[in-house]
N, C-alpha and C positions, 0 to 999 in steps of 0.2 A: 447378504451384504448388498448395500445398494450400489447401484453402479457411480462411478465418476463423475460428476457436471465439469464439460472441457469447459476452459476459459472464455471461452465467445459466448456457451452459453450463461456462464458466472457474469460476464460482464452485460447482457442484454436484458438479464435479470435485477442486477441493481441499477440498471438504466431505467427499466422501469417500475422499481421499486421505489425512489426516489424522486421519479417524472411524476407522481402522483402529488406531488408540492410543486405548483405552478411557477414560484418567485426561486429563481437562481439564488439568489441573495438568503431566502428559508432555505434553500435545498443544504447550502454550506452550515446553517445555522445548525440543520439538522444533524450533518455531519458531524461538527463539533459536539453535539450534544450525545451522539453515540459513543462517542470516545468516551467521555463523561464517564460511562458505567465501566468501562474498563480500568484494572489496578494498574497502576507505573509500574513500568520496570524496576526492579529491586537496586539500590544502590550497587551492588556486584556486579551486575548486567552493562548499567551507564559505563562500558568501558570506553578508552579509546579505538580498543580494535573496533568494535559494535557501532561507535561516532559514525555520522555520515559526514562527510569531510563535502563542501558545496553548499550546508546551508546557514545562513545567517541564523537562525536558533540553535539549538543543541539539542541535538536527533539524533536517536538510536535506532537502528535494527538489526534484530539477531533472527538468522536465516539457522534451518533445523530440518533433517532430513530424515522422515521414518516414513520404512510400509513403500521407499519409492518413489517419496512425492516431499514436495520444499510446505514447510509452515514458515511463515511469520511474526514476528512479536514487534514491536514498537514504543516508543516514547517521545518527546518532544517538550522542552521546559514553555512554547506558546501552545495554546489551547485549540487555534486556526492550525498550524504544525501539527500537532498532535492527531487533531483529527481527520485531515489527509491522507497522513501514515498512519492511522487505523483501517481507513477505507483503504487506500493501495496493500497492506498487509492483507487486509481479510478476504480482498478480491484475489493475490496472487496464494494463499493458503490453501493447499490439496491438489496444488498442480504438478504437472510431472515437470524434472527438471528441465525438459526441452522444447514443455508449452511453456512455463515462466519466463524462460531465456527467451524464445521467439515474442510474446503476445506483447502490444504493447497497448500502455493505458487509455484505448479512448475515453471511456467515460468520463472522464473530466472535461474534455469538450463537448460530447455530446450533452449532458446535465447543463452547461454553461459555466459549471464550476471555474474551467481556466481563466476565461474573460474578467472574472472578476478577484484575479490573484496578481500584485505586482509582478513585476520583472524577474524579481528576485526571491521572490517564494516558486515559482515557473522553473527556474536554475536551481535551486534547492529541490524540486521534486525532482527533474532530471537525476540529480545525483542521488537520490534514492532509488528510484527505478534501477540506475545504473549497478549498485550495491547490490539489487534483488536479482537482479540480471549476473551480475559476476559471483552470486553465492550457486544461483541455479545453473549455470555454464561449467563452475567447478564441480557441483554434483551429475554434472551428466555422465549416466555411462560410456568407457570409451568401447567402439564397434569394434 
């Protein structure tokens, strides 16, 4: 079995996985276009428990706990939406519930990605982190 990748190194990994597109402005394009290849979530799924509540799109994620460690899934009816919450899912998927809780998203600044998001997609990703964060706080074991 291979071992774990902790979140710092998941995150300096798609730092520079993506630093390999010089233009911030690609780097997002790129993003969106990863999402792309991923299915929507299933009409079932779009629930309101699942709704992230904070952002101006209509955003889902459903947080799933197997083996000890948090996955993520996502959706989003804009395409810029969408593929944030693919990158923020895929980057917090196979973490333990105590590094998802603690680790927080730099990579979006360090790529440039925040710089070039409104006010209000910035407050919309907060409130998904926040969702990732209160799925994986409730999956931690208690001591």
């Amino acid at each position: 079995m291979l071992a774990a990748v902790s979140l710092a190194e998941k995150q300096s990994q798609l730092v520079a996985d993506y630093s390999i597109i010089p233009d911030p402005q690609e780097r997002l394009a790129a993003v969106v276009d990863q999402a792309r290849q991923r299915p929507p979530l299933p009409d079932t799924e779009r629930t309101e428990a699942n709704r992230v509540r904070g952002c101006v799109s209509l955003a889902w994620v459903i947080g799933e706990r197997r083996d000890g460690r948090c996955f993520f899934r996502s959706d989003a009816d804009s395409p810029l939406v969408r593929g944030l919450l693919v990158l923020l899912c895929d980057f917090y998927s196979g973490g333990t519930p105590a590094d998802v809780a603690a680790t927080e998203p730099a990579l979006l600044e360090e790529l440039g990605l925040a710089r070039n998001l409104s006010p209000t997609r910035l407050n919309g990703l907060r409130s998904v982190r926040a969702k990732i964060r209160e799925f994986a706080t409730a999956a931690v074991p208690a001591s």
